[in-house]
VEXRO-611760 format. One line per field, with one value per residue (C-alpha): residue number from 0; residue in one letter; x, y, z. Coordinates in pm, whole numbers. Each point is the difference from the previous one (the first is absolute). Layout:
! VEXRO-611760
k: [NUM_...]
r: [A_...]
east: [X_...]
north: [Y_...]
up: [Z_...]
! end
This chain:
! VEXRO-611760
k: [0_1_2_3_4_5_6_7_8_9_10_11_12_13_14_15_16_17_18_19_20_21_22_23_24_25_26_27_28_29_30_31_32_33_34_35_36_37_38_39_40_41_42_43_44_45_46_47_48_49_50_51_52_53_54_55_56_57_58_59_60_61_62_63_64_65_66_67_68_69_70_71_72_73_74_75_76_77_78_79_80_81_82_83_84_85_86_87_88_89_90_91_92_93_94_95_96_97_98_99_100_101_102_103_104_105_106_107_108_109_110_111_112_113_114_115_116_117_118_119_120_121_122_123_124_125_126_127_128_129_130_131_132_133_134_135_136_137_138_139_140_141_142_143_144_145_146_147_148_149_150_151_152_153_154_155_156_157_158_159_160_161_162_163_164_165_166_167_168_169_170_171_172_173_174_175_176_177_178_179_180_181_182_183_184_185_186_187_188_189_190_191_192_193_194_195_196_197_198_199_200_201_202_203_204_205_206_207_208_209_210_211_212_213_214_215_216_217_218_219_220_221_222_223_224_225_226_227_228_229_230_231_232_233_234_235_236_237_238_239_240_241_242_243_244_245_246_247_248_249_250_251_252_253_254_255_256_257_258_259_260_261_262_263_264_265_266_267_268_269_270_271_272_273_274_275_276_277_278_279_280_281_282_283_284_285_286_287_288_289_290_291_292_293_294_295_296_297_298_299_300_301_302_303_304_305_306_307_308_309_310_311_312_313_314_315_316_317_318_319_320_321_322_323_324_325_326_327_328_329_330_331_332_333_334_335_336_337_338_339_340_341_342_343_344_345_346_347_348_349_350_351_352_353_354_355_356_357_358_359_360_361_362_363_364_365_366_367_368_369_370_371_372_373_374_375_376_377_378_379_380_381_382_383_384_385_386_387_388_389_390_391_392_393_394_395_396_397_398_399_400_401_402_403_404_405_406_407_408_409_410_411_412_413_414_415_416_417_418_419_420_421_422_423_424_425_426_427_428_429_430_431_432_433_434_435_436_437_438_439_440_441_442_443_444_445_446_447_448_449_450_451_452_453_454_455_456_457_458_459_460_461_462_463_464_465_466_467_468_469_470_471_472_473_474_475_476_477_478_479_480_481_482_483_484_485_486_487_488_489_490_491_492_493_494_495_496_497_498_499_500_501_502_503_504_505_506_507_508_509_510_511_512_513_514_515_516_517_518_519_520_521_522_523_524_525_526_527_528_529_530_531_532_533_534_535_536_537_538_539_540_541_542_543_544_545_546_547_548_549_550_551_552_553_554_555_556_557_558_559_560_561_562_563_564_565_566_567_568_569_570_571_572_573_574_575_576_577_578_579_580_581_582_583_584_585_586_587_588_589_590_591_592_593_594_595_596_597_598_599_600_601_602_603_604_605_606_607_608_609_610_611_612_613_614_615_616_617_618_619_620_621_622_623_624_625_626_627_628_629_630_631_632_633_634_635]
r: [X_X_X_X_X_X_X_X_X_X_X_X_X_X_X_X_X_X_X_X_X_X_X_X_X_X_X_X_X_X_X_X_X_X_X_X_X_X_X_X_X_X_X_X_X_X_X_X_X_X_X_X_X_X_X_X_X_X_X_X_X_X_X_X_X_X_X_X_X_X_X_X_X_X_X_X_X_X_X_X_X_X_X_X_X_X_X_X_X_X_X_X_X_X_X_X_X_X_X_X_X_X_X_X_X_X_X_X_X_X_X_X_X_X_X_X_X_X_X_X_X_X_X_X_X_X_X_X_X_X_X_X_X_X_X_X_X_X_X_X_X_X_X_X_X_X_X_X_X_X_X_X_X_X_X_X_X_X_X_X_X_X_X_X_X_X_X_X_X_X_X_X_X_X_X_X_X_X_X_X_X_X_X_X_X_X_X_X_X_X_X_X_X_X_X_X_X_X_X_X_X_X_X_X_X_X_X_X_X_X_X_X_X_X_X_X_X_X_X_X_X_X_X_X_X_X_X_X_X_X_X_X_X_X_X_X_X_X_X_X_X_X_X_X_X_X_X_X_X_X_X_X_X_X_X_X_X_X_X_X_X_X_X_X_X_X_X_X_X_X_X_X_X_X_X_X_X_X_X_X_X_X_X_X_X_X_X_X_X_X_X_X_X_X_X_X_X_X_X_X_X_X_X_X_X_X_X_X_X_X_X_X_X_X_X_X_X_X_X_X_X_X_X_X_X_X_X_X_X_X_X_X_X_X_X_X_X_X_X_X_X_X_X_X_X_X_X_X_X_X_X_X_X_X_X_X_X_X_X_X_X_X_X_X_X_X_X_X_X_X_X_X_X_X_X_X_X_X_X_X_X_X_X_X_X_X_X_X_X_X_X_X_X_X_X_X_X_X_X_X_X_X_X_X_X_X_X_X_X_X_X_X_X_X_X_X_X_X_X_X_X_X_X_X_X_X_X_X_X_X_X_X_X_X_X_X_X_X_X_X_X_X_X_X_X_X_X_X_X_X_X_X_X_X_X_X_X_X_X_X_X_X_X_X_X_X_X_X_X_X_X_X_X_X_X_X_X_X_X_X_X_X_X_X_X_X_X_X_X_X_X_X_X_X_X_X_X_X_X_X_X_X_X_X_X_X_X_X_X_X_X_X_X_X_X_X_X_X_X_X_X_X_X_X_X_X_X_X_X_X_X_X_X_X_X_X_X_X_X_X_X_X_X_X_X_X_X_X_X_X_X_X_X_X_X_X_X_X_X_X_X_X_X_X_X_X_X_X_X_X_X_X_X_X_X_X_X_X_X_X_X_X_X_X_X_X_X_X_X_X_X_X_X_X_X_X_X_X_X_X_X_X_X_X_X_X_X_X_X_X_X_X_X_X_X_X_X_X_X_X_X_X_X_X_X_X_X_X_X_X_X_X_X_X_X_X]
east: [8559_297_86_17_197_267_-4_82_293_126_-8_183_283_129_196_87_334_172_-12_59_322_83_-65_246_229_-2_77_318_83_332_-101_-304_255_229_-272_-149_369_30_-396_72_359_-139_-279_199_241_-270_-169_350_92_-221_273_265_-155_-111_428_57_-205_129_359_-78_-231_319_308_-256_72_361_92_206_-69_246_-88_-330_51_200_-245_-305_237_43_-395_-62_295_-188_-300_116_129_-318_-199_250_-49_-402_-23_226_-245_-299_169_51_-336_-223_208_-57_-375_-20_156_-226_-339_-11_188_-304_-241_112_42_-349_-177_216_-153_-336_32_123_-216_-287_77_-91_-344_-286_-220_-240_189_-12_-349_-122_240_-76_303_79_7_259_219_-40_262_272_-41_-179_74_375_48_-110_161_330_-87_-4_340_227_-178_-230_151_326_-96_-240_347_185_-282_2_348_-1_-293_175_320_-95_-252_300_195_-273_-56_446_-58_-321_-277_-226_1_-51_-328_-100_100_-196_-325_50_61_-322_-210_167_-75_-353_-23_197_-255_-278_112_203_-286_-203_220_105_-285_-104_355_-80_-392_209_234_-335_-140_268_39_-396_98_240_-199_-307_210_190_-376_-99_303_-24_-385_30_-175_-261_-82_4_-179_-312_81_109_221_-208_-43_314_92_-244_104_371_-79_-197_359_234_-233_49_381_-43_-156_225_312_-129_-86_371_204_-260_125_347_65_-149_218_301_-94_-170_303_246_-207_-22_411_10_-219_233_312_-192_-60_335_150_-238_65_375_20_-207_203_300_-154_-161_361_-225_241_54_-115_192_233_286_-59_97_-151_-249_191_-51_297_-339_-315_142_90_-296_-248_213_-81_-357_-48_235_-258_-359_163_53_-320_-193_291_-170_-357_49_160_-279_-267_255_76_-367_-52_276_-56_-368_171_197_-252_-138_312_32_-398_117_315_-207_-227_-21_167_-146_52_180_7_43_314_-44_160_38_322_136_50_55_-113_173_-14_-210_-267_103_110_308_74_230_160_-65_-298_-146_-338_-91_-168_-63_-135_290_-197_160_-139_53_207_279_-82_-77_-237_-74_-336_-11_-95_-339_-260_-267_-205_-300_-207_-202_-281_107_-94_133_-114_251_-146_-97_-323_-111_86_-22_121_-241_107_163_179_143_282_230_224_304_-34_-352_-207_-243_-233_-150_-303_-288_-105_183_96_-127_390_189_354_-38_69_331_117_-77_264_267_-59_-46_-261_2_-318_-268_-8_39_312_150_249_272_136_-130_183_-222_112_36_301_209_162_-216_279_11_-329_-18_247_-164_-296_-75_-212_-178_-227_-244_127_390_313_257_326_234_258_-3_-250_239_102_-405_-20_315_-163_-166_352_309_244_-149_185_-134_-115_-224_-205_3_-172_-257_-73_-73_-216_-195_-76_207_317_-153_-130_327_212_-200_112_200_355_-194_97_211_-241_-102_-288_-130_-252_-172_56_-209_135_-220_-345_-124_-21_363_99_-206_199_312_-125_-64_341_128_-159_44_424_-29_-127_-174_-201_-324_-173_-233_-175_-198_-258_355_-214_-254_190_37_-163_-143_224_264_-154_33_367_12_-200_232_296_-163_-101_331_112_-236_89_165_-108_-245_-213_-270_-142_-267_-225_-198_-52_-129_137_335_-58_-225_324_63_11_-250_-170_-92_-325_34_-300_78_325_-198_88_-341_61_279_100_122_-172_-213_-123_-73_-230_-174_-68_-206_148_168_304_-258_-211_352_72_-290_-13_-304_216_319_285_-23]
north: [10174_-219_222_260_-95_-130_332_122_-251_91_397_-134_-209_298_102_-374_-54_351_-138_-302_108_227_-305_-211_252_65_-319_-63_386_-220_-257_106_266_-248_-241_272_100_-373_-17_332_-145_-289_138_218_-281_-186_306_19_-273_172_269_-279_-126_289_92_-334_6_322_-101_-329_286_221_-332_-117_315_32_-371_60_-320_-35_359_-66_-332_162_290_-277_-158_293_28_-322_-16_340_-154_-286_106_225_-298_-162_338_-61_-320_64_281_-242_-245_268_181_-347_-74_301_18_-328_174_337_-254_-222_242_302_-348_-88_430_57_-296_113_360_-167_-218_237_240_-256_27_313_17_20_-276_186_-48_-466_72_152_-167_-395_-210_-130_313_116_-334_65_317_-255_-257_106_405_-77_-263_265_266_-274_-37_355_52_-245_-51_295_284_-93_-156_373_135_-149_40_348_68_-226_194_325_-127_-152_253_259_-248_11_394_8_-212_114_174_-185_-304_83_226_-377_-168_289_-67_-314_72_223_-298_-251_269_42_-433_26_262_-182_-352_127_211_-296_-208_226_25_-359_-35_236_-206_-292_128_76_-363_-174_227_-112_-388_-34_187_-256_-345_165_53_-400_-121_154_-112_-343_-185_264_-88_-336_-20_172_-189_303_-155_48_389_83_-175_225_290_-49_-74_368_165_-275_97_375_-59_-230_282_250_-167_-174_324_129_-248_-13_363_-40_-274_84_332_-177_-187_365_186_-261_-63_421_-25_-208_222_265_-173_-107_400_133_-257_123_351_-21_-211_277_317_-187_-111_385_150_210_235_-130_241_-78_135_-116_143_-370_-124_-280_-324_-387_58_210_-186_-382_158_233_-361_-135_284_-50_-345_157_308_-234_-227_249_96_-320_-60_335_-81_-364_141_274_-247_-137_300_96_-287_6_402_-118_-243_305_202_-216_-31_350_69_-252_188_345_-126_199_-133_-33_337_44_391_-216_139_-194_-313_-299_-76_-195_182_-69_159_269_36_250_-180_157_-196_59_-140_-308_-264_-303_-213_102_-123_411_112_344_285_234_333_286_354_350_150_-256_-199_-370_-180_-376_-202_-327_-228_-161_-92_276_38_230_95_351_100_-203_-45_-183_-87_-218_267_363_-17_-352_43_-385_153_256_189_-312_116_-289_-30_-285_30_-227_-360_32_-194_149_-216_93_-213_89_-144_-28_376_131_194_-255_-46_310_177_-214_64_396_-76_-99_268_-259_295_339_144_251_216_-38_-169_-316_60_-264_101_293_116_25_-274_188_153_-366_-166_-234_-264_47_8_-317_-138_22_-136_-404_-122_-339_3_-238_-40_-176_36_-237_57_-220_-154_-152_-27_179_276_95_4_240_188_218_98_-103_53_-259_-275_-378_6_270_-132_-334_179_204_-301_-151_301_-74_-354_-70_-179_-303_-47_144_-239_-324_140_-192_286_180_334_-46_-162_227_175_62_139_192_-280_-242_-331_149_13_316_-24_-67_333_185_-122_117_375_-8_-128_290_230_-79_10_372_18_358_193_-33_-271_-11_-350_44_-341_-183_-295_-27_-274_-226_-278_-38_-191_225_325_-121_-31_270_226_-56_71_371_31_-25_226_262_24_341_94_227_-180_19_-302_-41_-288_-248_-239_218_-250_143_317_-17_88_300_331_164_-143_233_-125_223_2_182_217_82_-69_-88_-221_26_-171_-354_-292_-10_311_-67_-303_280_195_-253_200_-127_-171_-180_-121_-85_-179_-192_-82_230_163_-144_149_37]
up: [9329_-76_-301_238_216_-229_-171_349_33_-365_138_319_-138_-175_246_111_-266_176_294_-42_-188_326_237_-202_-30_342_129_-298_-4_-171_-177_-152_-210_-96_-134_-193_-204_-47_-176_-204_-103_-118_-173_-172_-150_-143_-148_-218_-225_-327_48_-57_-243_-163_10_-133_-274_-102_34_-296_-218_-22_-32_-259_-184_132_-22_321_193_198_139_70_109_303_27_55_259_217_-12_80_314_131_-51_238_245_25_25_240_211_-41_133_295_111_-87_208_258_-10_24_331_150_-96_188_298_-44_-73_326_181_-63_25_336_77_-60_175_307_-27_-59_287_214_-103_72_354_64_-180_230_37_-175_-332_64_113_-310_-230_-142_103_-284_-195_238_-67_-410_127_67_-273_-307_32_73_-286_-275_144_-18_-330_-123_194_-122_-388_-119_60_-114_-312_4_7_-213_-263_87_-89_-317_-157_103_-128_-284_-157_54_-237_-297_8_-39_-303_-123_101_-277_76_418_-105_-169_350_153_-187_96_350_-10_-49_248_296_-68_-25_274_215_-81_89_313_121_36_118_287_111_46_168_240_76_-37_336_181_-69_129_283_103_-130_228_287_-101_67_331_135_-138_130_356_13_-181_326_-20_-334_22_351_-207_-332_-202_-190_-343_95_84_-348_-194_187_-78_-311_-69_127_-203_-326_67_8_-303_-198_117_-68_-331_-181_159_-142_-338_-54_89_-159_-321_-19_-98_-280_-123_28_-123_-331_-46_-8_-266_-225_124_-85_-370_-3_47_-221_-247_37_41_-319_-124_71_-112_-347_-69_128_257_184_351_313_307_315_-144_-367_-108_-320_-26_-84_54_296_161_-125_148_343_0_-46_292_190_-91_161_300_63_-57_229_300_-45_48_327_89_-81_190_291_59_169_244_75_43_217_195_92_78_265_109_23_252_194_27_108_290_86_-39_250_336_276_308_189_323_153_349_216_357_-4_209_215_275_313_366_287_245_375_-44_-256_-299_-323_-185_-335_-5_-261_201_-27_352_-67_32_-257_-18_-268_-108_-23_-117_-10_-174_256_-35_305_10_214_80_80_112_-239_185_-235_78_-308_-30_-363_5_-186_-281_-363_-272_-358_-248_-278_106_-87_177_364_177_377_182_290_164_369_232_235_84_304_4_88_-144_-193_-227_-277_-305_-89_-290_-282_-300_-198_346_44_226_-218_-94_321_41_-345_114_317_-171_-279_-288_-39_80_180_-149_301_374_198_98_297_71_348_4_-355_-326_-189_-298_126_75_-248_-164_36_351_47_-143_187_327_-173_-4_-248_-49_-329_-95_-326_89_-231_99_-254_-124_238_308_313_125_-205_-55_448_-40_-238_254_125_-222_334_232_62_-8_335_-44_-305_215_284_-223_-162_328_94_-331_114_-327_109_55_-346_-132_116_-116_-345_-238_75_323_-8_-278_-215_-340_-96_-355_-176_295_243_-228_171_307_152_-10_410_24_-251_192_326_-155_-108_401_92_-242_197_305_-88_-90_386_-126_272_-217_-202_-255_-40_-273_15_64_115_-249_-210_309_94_382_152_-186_100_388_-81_-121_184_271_-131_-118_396_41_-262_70_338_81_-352_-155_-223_-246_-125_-276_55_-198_326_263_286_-51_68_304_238_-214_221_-267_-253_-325_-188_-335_-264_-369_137_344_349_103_300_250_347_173_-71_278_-78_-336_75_265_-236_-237_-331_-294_171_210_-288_-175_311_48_-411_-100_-229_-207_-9_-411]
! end
């Protein structure tokens, strides 16, 4: 199975280099051109000196004939002043080429974690749902480091390789084309050492990217459930279940670097025995008198043979650049591979066209669209004839017929149908599995239904903006995230425009404010870590405050109380009276005493609405919610 599926990622990250090429290119359309004249300039130079040489050597074979010294010695200068200022010209566009590769590296670095971030935000949930945590932070660190690493070292080093073997190997056919068909035996061999030991290596890199990838993933999960495991003593499994995924990456990355780092030493020693082998066969041809085949119809002379074994070491040595470049390269288009699944990932759709807008009222009870904060809200509704229509904003929420499954073939929602008018209050309770957050995640299209409707106002929500939508939408989850930064900033979270006051007075709603200011900086004091200087009660208290300042026209309080102690939940409980006062709401309960107020109370069993009515009627009817109630059955 694995060897399958890196097979499939060896297919895939054919394509990768292109487009990474066109992505880089794209964001230095300038500077990526000018940093590529600079590498082939400099390549170039240092592909030349066996030339100068060779010229050199040839100008003392002929003054040693001659006797003209002083000729020659003037001749050699000229070479050698060219061949300065050459090098002077080299190193400038080294100099010039390194800087800008800094500037194209962390500039493409910090380029593509903004698309990937950005790009992020619009997944569906789906995608974090089905997707381990960790795995998803390996994008950021260990994906973007080899990619960094390819940028700014292998592929110009590739490059400049490149060039030299292209350069140079041009050199030895002008001189002679005997001695290059030796080279070329010789080159013959190093590829196929260099296929077989590559081959391998690659593909352990590529395993290698997977297991750390699932390593990191592994200690994000043991990290975020460290009281878990030592609440039940795990401490010894969890250490000989990291250790099963540290040994896989052990493997993986020991017979990687084995391979790779054996290929050098291979290569070097089969340029020696190259360089012993031309030397041999040069001395050879010149000894015999063997006519000389070549470009330039030059004959074979020691002013050819020394430059030609210089040229030797020069080609071998491009070749093992090459053959050590190859595996970062392999890894680091592994790690972009990756980074470019995530970016190819399908954001979250939105064919919505009503939209949500403040409005005030006419004389005559219509709305009209307006700048001002009017505490209006109304749904902007355009239609196919060109004309525009607005609905109050109320809260009037009412699911059809509806089914849902979070894979086709598994449907957990059966023909649910319910209604809540504004200002109503409508509960969800079942065991666990039984559907409950799953009908909330279905009204503010986290999901998208199988068949039926869900009308909001009267308007299938599947034609409003899921932003909107979601912005008349309060949620309080079970599961809190606080972020980094103030008391504060986390209350304003649920609207960044309202002032102090406001996230004061939600927080009072909450029953928070008291807590909040017996805090070391009050308001102002910081939060890290997901609020881990808290109680769970008090975080909990917070979300609420948060919700309460986006003052939307519906909440969701999904088991927002479950975390709270009694004398807590009393608090609290009545600052969510408060809150859900005017308000549509539907609650999901774990404690069944706060939700016995609730205009209509849901009892759902495996994706069914099997009981339905107030509390009172409930216990009448001696059913489930009455058995729940009386604690014949637990809500499990």
């Amino acid at each position: 199975m694995a060897n399958n599926s890196t097979a499939r990622g060896a297919r895939a990250s054919k394509g990768v280099l292109p487009r990474l090429v066109r992505t880089v290119f794209g964001f230095y359309p300038v500077l990526l051109p000018v940093t590529l004249v600079c590498i082939l300039f400099n390549a170039v130079v240092s592909s030349i000196p066996s030339v100068f040489m060779q010229n050199a050597i040839a100008v003392v074979e002929d003054t040693y004939q001659s006797g003209d010294w002083a000729s020659a010695s003037g001749t050699i200068f000229r070479l050698l002043t060219l061949l300065l200022v050459l090098y002077g010209l080299s190193l400038l566009a080294n100099v010039l080429y390194t800087q800008l590769m800094a500037v194209i590296t962390q500039g493409t670095l910090a380029k593509m974690r903004e698309k990937m971030f950005d790009h992020m935000q619009d997944l569906p949930i789906r995608y974090f749902d089905t997707h381990n945590h960790g795995d998803i932070m390996s994008f950021y660190t260990n994906d973007i480091d080899t990619l960094r690493q390819m940028i700014s070292q292998s592929l110009p080093q590739l490059m400049i390789s490149a060039v030299t073997l292209i350069s140079v190997f041009g050199i030895m056919l002008y001189y002679s084309i005997w001695l290059a068909l030796v080279v070329v035996c010789g080159v013959v061999i190093m590829t196929f050492v260099t296929r077989y030991v590559s081959g391998h290596s690659s593909r352990y890199f590529l395993k290698q990217q997977i297991s750390i990838a699932r390593t990191e993933g592994f200690i994000e999960e043991m990290m975020n459930g460290q009281k878990v495991i030592k609440v039940f003593c795990h401490e010894e499994g969890a250490k000989a279940d990291f250790d099963k995924v540290n040994d896989e990456l052990f493997e993986n990355s020991e017979k990687a670097n084995r391979y790779a780092n054996i290929l050098m030493p291979l290569l070097g020693n089969i340029g020696n025995v190259m360089y012993v082998i031309v030397a041999l066969v040069g001395g050879s041809l010149l000894l015999s008198g063997a006519p000389n085949v070549s470009i330039s119809g030059m004959a074979l002379s020691i002013s050819i043979v020394v430059p030609f074994l210089n040229m030797t070491k020069q080609f071998t040595g491009a070749i093992g650049q090459v053959s050590n470049q190859i595996n970062m390269v392999v890894m680091g288009l592994a790690g972009t591979q990756r980074i470019f699944a995530l970016l190819d990932e399908e954001p979250e759709t939105d064919e919505g066209y009503v939209t949500l807008v403040n409005a005030k009222e006419n004389p005559d009870g219509t709305l009209t669209e307006c700048q001002e904060r009017t505490n209006i809200w109304a749904w902007k509704h355009p239609h196919h004839d060109g004309t525009v229509t607005y609905t109050r904003l109320q809260g009037d929420v009412r699911l059809v017929d509806v089914d849902f499954g979070y894979v086709p073939e598994k449907i957990v929602l059966h023909d649910v149908s319910l209604y809540a008018k504004p200002g109503q209050k409508v509960a969800f309770v079942g065991s666990t599995g039984a559907g409950k957050t799953t009908i909330t995640n279905l009204i503010n299209r986290f999901y998208d239904i199988a068949d039926g409707k869900i009308r909001y106002d009267g308007i299938n929500i599947n034609k409003i903006k899921k932003a909107d939508l979601r912005r008349s939408l309060g949620v309080v989850l079970q599961d809190t995230n606080l972020f980094t930064g103030t008391v504060m900033e986390n209350i304003r979270y649920g609207n960044l425009d309202a002032p102090d006051a406001d996230c004061i007075g939600a927080a009072r709603l909450a029953g928070a404010d008291d807590f909040i200011r017996r805090l070391p900086d009050g308001y102002n004091t910081m939060l890290t870590g997901n609020g881990a200087n808290l109680s769970q009660g008090q975080r909990q208290l917070i979300a609420i405050a948060r919700a309460a300042v986006a003052d939307p026209p519906v909440m969701i309080l999904d088991e927002a109380t479950s975390s709270i102690d009694t004398h807590t939940e009393a608090i609290v409980q009545r600052g969510m009276d408060a809150l859900m006062m005017g308000r549509t709401t539907f609650v999901i309960a774990h404690r069944l005493s706060t939700v016995q107020n609730a205009d209509a109370i849901m009892v759902l069993d495996h994706g069914r609405i099997i009981e339905r009515g107030t509390h009172d009627e409930l216990i009448k009817l001696k059913g489930t919610y009455y058995q729940l109630y009386t604690g014949a059955l637990e809500l499990d």
